[in-house]
C-alpha positions as CSV (number, residue, x, y, z in Angstrom):
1,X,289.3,76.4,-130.7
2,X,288.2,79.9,-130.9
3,X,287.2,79.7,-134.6
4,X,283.9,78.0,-133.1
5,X,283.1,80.7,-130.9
6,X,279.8,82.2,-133.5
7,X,278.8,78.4,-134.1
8,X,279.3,77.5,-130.1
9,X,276.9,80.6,-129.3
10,X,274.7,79.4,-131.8
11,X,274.8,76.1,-131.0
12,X,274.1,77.6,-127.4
13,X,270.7,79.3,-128.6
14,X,269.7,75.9,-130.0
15,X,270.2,73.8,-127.0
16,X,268.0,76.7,-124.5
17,X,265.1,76.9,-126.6
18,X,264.9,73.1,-127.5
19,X,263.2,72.2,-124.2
20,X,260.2,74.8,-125.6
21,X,259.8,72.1,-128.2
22,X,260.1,69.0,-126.7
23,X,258.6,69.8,-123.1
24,X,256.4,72.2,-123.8
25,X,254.8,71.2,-127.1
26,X,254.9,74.4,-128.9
27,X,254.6,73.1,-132.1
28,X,256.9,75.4,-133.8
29,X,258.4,72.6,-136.3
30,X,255.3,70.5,-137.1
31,X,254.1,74.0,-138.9
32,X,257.2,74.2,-140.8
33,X,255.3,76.2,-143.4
34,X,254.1,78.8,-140.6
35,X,257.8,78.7,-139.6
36,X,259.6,79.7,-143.0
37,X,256.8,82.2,-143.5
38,X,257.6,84.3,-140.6
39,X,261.3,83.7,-141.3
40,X,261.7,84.0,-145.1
41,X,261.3,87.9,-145.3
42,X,263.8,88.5,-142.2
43,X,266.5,86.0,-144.2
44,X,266.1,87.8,-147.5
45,X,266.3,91.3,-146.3
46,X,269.2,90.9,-143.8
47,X,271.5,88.6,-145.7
48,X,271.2,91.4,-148.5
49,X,272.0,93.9,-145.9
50,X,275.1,92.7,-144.8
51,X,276.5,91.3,-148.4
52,X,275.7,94.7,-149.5
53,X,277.6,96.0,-146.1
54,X,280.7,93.4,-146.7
55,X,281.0,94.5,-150.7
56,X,280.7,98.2,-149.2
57,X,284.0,97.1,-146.9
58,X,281.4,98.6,-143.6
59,X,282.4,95.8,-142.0
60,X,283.9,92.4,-141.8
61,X,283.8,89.2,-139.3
62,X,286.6,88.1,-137.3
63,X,288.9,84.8,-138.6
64,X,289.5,84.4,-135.7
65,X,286.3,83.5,-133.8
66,X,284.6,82.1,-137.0
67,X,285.3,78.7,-138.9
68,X,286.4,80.7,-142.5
69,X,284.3,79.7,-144.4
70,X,282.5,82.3,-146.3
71,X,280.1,81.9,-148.6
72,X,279.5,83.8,-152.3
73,X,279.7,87.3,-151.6
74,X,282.1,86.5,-148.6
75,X,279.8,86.2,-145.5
76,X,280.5,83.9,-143.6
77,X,278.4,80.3,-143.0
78,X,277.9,81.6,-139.3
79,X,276.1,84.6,-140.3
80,X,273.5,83.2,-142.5
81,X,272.9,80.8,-139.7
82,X,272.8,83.5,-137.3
83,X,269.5,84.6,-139.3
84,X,268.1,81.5,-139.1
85,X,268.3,80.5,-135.8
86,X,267.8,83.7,-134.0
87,X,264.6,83.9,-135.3
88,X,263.6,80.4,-134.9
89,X,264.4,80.8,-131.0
90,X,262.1,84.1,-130.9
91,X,259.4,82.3,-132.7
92,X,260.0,79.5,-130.3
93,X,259.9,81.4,-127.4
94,X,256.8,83.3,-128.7
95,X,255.1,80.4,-129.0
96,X,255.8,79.1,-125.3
97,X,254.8,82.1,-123.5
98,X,251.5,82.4,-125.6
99,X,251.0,78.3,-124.7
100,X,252.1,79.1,-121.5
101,X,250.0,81.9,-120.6
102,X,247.1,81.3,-123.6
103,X,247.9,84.7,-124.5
104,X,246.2,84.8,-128.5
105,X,249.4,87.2,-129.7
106,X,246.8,89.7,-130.9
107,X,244.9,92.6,-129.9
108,X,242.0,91.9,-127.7
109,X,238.4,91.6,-129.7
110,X,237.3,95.0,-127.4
111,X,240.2,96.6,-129.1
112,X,240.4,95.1,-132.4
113,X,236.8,97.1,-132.8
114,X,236.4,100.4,-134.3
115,X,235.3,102.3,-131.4
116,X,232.6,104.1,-133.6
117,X,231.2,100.6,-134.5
118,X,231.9,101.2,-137.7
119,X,233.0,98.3,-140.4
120,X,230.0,95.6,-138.3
């Protein structure tokens, strides 16, 4: 049973941020689009990182708490969802805490200024 540890965890992250969705009405998957956008770049740039790391032999992943199945390049399934729902769960709870507290998740006009005025 311990070759479901990653996916349990996983599976874990899924089921804590779900109420965000569906109680709080963050509207993270209606704006699917929004969603892969801020989670594309991330995938890409950390999958490469850790093929390059397995094909490097820096480091491996357990057979023991993970399913075995690998995928090309020998990472396993876990991993690549590990980048996909670790971010989904930040951009979740992003969302709820600027729904929550109407917090616009940028700088505050007075700041966004030049102090010089200049650029008006």
């Amino acid at each position: 049973m311990s070759q479901f540890t990653y996916l349990g965890l996983l599976a874990g992250v899924l089921v804590v941020t779900a109420p965000l969705e569906l109680v709080l009405h963050v509207r993270v998957y209606p704006r699917w689009r929004r969603l892969l956008v801020a989670i594309a770049p991330e995938f890409v740039v950390f999958v490469t990182w850790v093929l390059y790391a397995i094909h490097q032999g820096h480091w491996d992943y357990s057979a023991v708490y993970t399913t075995g199945v690998r995928l090309p390049g020998g990472i396993p399934v876990e991993e690549v969802l590990f980048f996909l729902v670790v971010p989904l769960a930040s951009v979740l709870a992003l969302e709820a805490v600027r729904k929550v507290t109407g917090w616009d998740a940028g700088y505050p006009a007075e700041e966004a200024a030049p102090a010089n005025g200049a650029g008006r």
